[in-house]
Chimera marker file (.cmm) of the C-alpha trace (Angstrom):
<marker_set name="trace">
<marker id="1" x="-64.599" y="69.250" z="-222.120" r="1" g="1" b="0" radius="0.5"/>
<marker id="2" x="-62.936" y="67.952" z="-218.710" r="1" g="1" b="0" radius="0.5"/>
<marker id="3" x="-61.424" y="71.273" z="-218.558" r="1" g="1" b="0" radius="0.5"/>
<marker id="4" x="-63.883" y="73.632" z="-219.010" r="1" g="1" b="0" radius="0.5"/>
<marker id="5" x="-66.357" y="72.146" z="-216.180" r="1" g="1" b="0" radius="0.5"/>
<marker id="6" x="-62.712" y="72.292" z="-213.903" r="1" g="1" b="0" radius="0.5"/>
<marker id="7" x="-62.862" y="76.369" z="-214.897" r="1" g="1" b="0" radius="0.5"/>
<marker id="8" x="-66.031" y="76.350" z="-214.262" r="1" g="1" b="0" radius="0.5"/>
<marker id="9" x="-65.822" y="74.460" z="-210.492" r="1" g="1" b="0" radius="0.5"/>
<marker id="10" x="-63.147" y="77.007" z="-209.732" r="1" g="1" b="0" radius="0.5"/>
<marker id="11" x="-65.066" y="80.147" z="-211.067" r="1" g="1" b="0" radius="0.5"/>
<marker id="12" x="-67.599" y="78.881" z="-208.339" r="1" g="1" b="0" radius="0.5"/>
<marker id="13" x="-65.007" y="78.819" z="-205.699" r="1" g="1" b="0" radius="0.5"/>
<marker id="14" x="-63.754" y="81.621" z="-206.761" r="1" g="1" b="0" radius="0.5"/>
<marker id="15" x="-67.607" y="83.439" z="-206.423" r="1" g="1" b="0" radius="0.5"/>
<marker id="16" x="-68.374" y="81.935" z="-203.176" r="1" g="1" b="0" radius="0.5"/>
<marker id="17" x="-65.189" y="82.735" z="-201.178" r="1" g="1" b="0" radius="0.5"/>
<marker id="18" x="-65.833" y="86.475" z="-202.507" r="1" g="1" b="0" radius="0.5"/>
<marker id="19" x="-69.023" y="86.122" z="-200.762" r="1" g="1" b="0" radius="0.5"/>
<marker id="20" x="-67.694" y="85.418" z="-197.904" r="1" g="1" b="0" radius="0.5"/>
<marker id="21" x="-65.422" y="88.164" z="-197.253" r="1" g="1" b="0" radius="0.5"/>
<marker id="22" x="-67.845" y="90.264" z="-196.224" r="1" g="1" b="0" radius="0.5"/>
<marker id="23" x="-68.737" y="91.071" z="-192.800" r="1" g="1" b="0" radius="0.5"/>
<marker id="24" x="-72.647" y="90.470" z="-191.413" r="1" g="1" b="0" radius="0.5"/>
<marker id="25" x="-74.629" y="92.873" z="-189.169" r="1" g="1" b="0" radius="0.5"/>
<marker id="26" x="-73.906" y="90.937" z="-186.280" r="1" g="1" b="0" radius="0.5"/>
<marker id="27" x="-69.602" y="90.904" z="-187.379" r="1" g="1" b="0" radius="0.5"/>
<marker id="28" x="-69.508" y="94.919" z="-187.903" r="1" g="1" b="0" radius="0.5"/>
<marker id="29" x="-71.036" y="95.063" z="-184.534" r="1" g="1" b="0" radius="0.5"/>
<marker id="30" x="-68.676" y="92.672" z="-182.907" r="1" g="1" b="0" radius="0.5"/>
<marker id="31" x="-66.103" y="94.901" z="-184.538" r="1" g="1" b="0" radius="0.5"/>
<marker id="32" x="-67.708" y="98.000" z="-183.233" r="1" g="1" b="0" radius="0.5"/>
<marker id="33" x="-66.715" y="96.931" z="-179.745" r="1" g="1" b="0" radius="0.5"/>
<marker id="34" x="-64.130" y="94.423" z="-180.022" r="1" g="1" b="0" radius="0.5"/>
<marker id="35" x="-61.427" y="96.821" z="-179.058" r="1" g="1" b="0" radius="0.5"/>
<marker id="36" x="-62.860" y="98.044" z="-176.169" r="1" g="1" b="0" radius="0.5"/>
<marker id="37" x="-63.267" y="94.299" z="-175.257" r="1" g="1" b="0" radius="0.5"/>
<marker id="38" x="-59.998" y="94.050" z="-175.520" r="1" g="1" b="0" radius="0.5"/>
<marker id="39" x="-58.749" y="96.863" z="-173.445" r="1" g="1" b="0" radius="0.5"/>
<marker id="40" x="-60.975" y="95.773" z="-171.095" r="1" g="1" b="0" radius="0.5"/>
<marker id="41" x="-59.506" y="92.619" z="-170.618" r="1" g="1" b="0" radius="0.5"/>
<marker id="42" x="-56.214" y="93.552" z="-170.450" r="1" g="1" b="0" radius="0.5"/>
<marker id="43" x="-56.900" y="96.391" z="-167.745" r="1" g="1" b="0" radius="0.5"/>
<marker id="44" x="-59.110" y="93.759" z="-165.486" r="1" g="1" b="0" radius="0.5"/>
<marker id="45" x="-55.862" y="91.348" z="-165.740" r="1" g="1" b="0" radius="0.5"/>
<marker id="46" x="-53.775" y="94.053" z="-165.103" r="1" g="1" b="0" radius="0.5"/>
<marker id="47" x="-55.785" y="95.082" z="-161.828" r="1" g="1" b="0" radius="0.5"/>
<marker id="48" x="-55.299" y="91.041" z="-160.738" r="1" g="1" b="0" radius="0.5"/>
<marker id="49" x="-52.029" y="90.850" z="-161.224" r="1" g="1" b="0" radius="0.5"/>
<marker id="50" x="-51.994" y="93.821" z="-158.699" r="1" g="1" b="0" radius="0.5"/>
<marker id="51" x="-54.305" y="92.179" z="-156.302" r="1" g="1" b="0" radius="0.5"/>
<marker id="52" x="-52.402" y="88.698" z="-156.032" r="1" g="1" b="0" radius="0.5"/>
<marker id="53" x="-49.115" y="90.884" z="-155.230" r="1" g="1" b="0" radius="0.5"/>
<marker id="54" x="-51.101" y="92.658" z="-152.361" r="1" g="1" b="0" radius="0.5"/>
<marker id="55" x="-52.510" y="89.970" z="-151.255" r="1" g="1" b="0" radius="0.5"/>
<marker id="56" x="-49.676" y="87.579" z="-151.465" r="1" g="1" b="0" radius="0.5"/>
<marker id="57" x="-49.977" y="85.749" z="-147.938" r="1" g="1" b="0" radius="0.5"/>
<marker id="58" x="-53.710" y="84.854" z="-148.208" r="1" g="1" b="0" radius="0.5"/>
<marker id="59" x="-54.193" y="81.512" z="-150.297" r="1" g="1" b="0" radius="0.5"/>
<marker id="60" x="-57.672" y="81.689" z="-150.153" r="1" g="1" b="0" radius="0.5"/>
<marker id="61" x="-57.591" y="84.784" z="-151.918" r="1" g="1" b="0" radius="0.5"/>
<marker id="62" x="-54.463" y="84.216" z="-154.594" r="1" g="1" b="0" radius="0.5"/>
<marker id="63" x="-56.355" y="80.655" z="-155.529" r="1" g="1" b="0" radius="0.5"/>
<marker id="64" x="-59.441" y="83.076" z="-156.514" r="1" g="1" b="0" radius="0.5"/>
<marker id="65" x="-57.629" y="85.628" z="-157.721" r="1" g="1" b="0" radius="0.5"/>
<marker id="66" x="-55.651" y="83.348" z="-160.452" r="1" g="1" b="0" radius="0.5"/>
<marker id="67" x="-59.012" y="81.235" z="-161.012" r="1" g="1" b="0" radius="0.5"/>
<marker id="68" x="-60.095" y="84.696" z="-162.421" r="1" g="1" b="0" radius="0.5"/>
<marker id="69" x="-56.787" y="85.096" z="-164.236" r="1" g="1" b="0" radius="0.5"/>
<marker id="70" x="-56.816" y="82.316" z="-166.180" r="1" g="1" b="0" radius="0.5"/>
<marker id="71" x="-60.417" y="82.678" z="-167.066" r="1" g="1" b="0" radius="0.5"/>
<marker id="72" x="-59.554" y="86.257" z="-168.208" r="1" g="1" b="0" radius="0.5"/>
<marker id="73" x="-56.186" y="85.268" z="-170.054" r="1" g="1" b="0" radius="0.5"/>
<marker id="74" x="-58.611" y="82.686" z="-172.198" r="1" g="1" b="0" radius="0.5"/>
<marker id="75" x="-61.278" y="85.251" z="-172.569" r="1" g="1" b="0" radius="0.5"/>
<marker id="76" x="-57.984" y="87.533" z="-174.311" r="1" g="1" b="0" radius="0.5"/>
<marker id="77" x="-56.927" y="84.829" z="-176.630" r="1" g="1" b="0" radius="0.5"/>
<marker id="78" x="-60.473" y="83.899" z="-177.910" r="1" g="1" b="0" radius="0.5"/>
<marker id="79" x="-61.004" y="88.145" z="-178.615" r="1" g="1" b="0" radius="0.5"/>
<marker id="80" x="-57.589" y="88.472" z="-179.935" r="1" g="1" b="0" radius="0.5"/>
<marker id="81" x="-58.721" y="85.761" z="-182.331" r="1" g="1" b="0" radius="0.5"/>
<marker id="82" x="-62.005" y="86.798" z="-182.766" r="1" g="1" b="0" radius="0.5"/>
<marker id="83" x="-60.584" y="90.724" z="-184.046" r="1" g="1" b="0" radius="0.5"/>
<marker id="84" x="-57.858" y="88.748" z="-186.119" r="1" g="1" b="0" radius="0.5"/>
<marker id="85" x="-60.552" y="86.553" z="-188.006" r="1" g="1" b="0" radius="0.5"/>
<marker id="86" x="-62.961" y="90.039" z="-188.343" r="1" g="1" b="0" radius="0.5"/>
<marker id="87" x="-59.530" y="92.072" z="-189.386" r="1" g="1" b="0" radius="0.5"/>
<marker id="88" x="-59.388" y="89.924" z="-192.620" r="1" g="1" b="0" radius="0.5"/>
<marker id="89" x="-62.674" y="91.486" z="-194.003" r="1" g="1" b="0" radius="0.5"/>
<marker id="90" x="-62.510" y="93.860" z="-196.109" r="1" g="1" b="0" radius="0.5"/>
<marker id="91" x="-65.269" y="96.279" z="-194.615" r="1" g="1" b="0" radius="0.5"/>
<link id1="1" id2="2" r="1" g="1" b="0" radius="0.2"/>
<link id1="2" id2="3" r="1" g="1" b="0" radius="0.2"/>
<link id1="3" id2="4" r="1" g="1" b="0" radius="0.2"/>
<link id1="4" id2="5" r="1" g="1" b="0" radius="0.2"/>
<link id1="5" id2="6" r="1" g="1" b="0" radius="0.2"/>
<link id1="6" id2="7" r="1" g="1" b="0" radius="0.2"/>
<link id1="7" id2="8" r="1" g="1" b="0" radius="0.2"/>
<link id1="8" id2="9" r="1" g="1" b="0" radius="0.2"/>
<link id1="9" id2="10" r="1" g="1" b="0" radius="0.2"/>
<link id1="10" id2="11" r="1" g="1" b="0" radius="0.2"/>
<link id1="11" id2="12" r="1" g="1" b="0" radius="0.2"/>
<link id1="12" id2="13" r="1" g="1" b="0" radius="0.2"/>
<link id1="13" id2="14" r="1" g="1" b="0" radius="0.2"/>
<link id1="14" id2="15" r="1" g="1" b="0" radius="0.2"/>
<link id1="15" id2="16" r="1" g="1" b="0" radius="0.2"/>
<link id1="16" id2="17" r="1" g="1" b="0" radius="0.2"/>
<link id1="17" id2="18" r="1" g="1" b="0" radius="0.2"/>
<link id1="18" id2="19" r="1" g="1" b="0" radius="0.2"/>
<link id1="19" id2="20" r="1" g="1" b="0" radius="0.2"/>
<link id1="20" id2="21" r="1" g="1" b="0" radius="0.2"/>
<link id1="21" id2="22" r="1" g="1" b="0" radius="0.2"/>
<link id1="22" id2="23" r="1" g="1" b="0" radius="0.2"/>
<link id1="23" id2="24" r="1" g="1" b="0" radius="0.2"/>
<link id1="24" id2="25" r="1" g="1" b="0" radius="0.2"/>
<link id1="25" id2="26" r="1" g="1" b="0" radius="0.2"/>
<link id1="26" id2="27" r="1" g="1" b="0" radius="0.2"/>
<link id1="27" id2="28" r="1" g="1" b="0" radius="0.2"/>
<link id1="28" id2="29" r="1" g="1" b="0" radius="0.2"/>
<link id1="29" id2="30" r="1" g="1" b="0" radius="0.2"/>
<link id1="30" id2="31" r="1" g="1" b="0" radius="0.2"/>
<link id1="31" id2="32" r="1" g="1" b="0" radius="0.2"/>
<link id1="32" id2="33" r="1" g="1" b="0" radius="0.2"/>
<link id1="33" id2="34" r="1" g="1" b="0" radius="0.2"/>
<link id1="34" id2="35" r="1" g="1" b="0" radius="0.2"/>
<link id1="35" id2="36" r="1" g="1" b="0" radius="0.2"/>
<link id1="36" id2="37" r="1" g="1" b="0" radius="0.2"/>
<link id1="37" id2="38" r="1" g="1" b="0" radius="0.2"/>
<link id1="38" id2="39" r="1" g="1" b="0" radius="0.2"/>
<link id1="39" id2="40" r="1" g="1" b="0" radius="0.2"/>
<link id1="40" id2="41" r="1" g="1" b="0" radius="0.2"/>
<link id1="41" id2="42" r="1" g="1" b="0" radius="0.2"/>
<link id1="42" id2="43" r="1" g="1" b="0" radius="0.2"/>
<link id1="43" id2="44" r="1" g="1" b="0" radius="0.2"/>
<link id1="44" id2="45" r="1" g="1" b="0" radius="0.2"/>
<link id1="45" id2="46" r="1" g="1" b="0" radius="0.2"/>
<link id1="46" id2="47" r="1" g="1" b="0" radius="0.2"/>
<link id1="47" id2="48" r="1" g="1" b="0" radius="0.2"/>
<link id1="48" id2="49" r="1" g="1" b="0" radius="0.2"/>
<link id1="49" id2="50" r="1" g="1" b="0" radius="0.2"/>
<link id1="50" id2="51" r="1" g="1" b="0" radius="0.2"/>
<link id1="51" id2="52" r="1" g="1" b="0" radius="0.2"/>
<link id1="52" id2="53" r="1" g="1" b="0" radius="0.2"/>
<link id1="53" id2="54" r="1" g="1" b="0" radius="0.2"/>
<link id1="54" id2="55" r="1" g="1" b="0" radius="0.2"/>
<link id1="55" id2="56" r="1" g="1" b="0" radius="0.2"/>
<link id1="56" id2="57" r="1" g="1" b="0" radius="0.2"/>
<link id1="57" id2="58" r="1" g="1" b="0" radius="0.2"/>
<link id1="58" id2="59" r="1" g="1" b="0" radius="0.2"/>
<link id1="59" id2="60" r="1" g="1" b="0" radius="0.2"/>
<link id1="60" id2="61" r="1" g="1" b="0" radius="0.2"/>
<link id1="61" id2="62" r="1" g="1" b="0" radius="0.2"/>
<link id1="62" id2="63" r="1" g="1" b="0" radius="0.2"/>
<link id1="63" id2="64" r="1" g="1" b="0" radius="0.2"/>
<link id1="64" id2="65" r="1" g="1" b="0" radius="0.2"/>
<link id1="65" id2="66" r="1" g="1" b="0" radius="0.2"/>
<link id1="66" id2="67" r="1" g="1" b="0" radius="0.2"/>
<link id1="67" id2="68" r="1" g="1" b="0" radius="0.2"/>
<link id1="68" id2="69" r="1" g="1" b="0" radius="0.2"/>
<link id1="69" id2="70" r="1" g="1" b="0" radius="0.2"/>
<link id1="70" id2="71" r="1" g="1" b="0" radius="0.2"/>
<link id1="71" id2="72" r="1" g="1" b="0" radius="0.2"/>
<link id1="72" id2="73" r="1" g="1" b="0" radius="0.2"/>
<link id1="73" id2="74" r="1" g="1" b="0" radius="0.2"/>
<link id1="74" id2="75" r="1" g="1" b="0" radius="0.2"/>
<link id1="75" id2="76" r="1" g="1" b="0" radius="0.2"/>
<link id1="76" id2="77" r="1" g="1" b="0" radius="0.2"/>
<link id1="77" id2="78" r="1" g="1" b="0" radius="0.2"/>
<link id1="78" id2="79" r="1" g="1" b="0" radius="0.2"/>
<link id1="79" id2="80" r="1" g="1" b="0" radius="0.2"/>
<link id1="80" id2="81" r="1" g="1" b="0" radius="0.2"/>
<link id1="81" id2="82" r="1" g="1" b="0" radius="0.2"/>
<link id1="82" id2="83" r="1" g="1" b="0" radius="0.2"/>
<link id1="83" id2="84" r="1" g="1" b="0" radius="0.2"/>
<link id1="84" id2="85" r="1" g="1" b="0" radius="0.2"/>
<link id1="85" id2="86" r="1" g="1" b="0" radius="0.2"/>
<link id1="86" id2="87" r="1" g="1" b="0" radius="0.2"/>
<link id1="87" id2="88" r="1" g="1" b="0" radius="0.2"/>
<link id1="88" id2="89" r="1" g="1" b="0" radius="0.2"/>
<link id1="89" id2="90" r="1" g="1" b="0" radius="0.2"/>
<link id1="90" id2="91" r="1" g="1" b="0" radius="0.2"/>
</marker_set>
């Protein structure tokens, strides 16, 4: 008896994480563009890291410029998280 409500517990776990795996409107369209995003990122870091080398004797400038940086660095890692967690889906 014990065993068959345990089968049936994990039949229900098993149903509900199948659920799951798929994507909602608002997911598909955050996977639409997520690449982009992405790219994005990566060029507008890219285009700092060129401005702090030209401008490498004003402070002023370099303490704004890596204020940006780091805000753009953590914007990367939350996307690149955000298009691992999305990847897992299956469609």
């Amino acid at each position: 008896m014990a065993n068959q409500v345990q089968k049936a517990e994990k039949e229900k776990v098993v149903k509900v994480r199948e659920d799951k795996k798929r994507m909602t409107y608002q997911e598909k369209q955050e996977w639409a563009s997520i690449e982009g995003d992405i790219e994005a990122l990566e060029n507008r870091i890219a285009t700092i890291e060129e401005e702090m080398q030209a401008n490498g004797s004003d402070f002023g400038k370099l303490a704004t410029l890596q204020k940006e940086l780091d805000e753009k660095n953590e914007e990367l890692l939350e996307k690149y998280d955000r298009y691992e967690y999305l990847s897992d889906f299956d469609g």
